[in-house]
C-alpha positions as CSV (number, residue, x, y, z in Angstrom):
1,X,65.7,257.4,105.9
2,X,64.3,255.6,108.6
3,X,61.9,253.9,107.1
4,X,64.1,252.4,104.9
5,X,66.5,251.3,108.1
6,X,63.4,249.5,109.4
7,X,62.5,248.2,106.4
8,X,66.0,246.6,105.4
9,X,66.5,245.7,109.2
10,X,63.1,243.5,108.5
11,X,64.4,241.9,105.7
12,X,67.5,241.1,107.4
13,X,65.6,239.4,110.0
14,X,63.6,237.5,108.1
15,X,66.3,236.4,105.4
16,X,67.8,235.2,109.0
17,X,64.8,233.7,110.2
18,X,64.5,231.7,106.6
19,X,68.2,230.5,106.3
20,X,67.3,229.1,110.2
21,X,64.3,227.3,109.2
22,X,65.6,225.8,106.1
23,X,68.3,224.2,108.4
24,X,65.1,222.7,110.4
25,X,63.6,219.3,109.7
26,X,59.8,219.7,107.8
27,X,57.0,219.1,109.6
28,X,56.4,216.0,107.1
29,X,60.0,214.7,107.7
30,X,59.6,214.5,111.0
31,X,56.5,212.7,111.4
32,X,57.3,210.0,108.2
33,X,60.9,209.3,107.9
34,X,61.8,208.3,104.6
35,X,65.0,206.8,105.5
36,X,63.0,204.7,107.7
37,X,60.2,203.4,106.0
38,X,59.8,201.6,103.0
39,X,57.4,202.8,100.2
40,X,53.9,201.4,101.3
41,X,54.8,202.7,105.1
42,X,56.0,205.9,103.9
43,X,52.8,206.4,101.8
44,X,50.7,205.1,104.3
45,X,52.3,207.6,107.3
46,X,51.9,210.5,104.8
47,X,48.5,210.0,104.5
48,X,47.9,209.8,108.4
49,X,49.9,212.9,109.2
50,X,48.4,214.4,106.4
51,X,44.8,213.8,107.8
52,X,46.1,214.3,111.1
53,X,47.6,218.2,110.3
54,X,44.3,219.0,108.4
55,X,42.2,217.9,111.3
56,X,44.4,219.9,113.6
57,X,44.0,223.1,111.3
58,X,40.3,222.5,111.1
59,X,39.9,222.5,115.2
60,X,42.2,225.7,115.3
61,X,40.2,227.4,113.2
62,X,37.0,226.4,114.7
63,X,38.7,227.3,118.0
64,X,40.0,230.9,116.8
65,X,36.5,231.4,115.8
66,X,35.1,230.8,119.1
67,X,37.9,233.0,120.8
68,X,36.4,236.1,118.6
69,X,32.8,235.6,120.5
70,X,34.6,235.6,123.7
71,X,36.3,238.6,122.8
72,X,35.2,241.2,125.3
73,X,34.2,245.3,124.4
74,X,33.4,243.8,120.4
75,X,29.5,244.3,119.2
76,X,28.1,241.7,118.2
77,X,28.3,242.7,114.4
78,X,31.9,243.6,114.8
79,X,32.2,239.9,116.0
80,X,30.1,239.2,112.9
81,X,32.5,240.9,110.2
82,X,35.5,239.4,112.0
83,X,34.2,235.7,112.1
84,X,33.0,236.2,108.4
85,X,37.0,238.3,107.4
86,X,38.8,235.4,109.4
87,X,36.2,232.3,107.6
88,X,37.5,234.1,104.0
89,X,40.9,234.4,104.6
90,X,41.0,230.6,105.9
91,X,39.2,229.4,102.6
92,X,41.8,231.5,100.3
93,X,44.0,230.1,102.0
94,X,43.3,226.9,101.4
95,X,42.8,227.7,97.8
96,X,46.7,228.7,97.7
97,X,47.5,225.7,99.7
98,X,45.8,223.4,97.2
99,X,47.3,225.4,94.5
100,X,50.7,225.5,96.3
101,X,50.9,221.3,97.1
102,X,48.6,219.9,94.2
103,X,50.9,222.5,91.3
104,X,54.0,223.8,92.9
105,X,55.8,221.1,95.0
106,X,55.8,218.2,92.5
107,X,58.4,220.2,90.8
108,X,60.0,221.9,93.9
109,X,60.6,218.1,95.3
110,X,60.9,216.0,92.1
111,X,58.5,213.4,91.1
112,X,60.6,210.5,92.7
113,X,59.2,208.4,95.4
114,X,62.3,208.5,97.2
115,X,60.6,211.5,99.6
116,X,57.6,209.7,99.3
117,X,54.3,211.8,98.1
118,X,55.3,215.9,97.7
119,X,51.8,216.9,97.5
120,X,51.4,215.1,100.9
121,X,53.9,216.3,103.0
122,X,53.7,219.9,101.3
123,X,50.3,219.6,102.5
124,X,51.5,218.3,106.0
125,X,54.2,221.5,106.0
126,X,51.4,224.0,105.1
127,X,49.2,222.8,107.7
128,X,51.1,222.5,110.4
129,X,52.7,225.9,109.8
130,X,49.2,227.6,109.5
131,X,48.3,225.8,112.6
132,X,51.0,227.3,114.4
133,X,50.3,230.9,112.9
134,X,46.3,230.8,113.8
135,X,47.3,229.2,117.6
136,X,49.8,232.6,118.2
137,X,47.1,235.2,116.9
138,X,44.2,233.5,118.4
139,X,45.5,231.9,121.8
């Protein structure tokens, strides 16, 4: 019985947690307004901040890396497995990302231009949110 509070207390919470970020501005939408930029700016900011969220994934990742050599009490093979376990996860995720933005999104969005490019700022959203996710777990 108490598994099952904790488990239906966790889905509570994260039901919550959803509702509140869906009431949050993306990532994307906050860095290119399309309200406030025509089509060429729009596309052009998209790109940017999409460069700019990958680059700031890539230097997290890097920099979680380097945290796991620092780690203290670790052998050096443990260190090893973990940079290798931590270098797979990041490139399946990426493959779901790529999957998610390049096959999902389109349809999730609509194919309009109003928004600008979906696959972009999906890709800016993704980013940013994995950034976030590596930077609590590997301080």
């Amino acid at each position: 019985m108490r598994k099952f509070s904790c488990f239906a207390a966790a889905l509570l919470l994260s039901t919550i947690a959803s509702h509140a970020l869906a009431d949050d501005p993306r990532p994307s939408a906050l860095a290119c307004d399309a309200k406030k930029l025509g089509a060429r700016e729009l596309a052009d900011c998209l790109r940017a901040a999409s460069d700019k969220a990958d680059k700031a994934l890539s230097d997290t990742v890097a920099a979680a890396i380097k945290s796991i050599d620092a780690r203290a009490g670790l052998l050096s093979g443990q260190k090893g497995r973990w940079k290798r376990s931590l270098n797979e996860a990041e490139s399946q995720w990426l493959a779901w990302r790529d999957s998610e933005c390049q096959d999902v999104a389109p349809f999730e969005d609509g194919l309009g231009l109003k928004a600008g490019d979906p696959r972009l700022s999906c890709m800016i959203d993704q980013d940013t949110r994995r950034t976030a996710d590596l930077k609590s777990r590997y301080p």
